[in-house]
N, C-alpha and C positions, 0 to 999 in steps of 0.2 A: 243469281244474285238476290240478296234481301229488296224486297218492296219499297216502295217509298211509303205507304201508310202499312205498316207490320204494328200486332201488339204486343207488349214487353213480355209476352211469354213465348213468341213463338222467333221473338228478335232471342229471346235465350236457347233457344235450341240448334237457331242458328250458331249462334256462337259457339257454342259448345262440339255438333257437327263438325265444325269447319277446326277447332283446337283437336279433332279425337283423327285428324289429317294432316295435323301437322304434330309433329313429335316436341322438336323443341316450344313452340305456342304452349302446347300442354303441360309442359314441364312449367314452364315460367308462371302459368295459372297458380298450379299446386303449390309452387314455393309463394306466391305471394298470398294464395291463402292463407297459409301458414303462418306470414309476415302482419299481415292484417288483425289475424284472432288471435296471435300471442305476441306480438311485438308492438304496434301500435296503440293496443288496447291499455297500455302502460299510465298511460297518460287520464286515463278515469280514474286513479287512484293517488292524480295528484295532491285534491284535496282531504283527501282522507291521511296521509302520510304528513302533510303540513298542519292538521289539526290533531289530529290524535295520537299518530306515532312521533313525532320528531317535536311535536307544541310550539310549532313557529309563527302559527296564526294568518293572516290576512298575508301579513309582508313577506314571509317567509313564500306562500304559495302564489305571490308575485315574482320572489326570486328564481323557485324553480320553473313557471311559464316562460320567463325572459332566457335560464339558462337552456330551456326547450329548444328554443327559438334562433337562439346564438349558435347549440350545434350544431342544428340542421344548416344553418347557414354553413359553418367550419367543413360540414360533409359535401357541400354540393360545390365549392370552392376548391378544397382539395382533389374533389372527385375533376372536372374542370383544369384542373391545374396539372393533371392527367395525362388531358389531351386523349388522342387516339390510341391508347397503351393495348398489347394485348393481355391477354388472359383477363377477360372481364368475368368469362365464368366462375371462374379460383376467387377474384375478388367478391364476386354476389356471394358466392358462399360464407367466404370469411365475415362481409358486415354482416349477414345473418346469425350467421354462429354468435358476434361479439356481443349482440345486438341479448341475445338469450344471457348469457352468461355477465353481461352487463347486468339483467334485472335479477341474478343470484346476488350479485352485490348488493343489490336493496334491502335483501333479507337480513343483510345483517350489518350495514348500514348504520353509525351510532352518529352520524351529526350532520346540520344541513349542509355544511359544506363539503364533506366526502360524498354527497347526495349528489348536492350541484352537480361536481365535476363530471360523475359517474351518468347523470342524467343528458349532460351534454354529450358524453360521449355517448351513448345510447341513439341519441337523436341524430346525432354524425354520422351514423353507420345506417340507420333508417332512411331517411333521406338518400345516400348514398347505391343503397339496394334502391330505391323506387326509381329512382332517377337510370341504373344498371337495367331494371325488368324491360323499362321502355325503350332504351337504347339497343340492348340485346335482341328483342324482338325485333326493332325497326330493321336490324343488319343484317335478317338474316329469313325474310320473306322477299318474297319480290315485291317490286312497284305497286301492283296492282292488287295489291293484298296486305298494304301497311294498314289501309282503312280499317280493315276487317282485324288483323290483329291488334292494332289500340282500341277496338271494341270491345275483343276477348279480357285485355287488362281491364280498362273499365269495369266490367263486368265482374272479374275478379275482385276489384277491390270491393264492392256492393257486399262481401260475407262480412265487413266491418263491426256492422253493431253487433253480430254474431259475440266477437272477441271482447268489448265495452258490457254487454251485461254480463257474461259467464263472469269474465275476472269480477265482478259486482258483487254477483253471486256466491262468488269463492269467501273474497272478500267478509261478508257480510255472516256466511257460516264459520269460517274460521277466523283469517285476520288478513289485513292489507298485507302484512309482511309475508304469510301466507300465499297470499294470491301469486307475489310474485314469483316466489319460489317455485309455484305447480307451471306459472305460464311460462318463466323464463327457462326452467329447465325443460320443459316440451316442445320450445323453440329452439335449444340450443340441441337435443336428441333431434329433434326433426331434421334440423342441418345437417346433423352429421351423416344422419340416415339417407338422406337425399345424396348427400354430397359419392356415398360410394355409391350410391345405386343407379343418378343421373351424369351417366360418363358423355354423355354428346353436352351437356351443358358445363361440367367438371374442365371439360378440353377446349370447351371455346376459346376461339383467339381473338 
């Protein structure tokens, strides 16, 4: 078992140890990496798309944080409303997949409110998969190892800013409309590519 005083580099080895033992842990890692650096990082380009691309200004980049906000609520509602359904694996896929090919819609995108709607849907599906990673994982360790796998997620989400400056970067060489096109379509190929190649997580019930 990990120490009680461990430092944050050798609490990562543990984690990572203990995910390279568990098969499904590991998998749920890699997709939400995936989820973290190109799906989440959506959201640093909000104000560059209500200033310069769309010229909606201050109110406008109020309106898309509020529609942000609304969907992830819609996602964790419906997801909830659920209940105990199987095939949660088939579904973490799907919000992934929609979640990419929702930010191909941004590319070409002509008004804020096909934005909104598209944005809320985005965040429905985000929320949706974060809420799936934890849940999947918790159903499918034992007791005495739930700890240690919500450590592995934690740990996962921490590649974050990773995904917030690249797309910055994309951004900033090319165009916001750009960015999203390279991030959403590498999340939306990543899905897919996971979805045949991860069959114990594809089969989940």
């Amino acid at each position: 078992s990990l120490p009680d005083h461990e430092d944050l580099w050798n609490a990562a080895k543990f984690a990572f140890g203990y995910a390279r033992k568990a098969p499904i842990v590991r998998g749920l890692i890699l997709l939400s990496f995936v989820s973290e650096v190109f799906g989440w990082s959506h959201n640093s380009m909000l104000p560059v798309f209500a200033k310069d691309v769309l010229d909606v200004g201050p109110l406008g980049l109020g309106a898309m944080n509020g529609a942000r906000q609304a969907g992830g609520m819609v996602g964790l509602l419906a997801l909830a409303g659920l209940g105990n359904f199987r095939r949660k694996g088939l579904l973490l896929f799907l919000t992934n997949a929609l979640t990419g090919f929702g930010q191909l819609i941004f590319y070409v995108t002509p008004d804020l409110i096909t934005f909104l709607l598209v944005l809320a849907a985005v965040n429905a599906c985000l929320m949706a998969a974060d809420t799936l990673y934890k849940t999947i994982m918790q159903e499918n360790v034992s007791n005495d190892e739930r700890g240690r796998a919500m450590g592995c997620w934690i740990l996962s989400i921490g590649v974050a800013p990773v995904g917030h400056i690249s797309i910055g970067a994309v951004a900033s060489v090319l165009s916001a409309r750009v960015a999203f096109l390279i991030f959403g379509g590498t999340m939306a190929a990543a899905t897919i590519g996971s979805f045949l190649t991860m069959k114990n997580i594809r089969n989940m019930e």
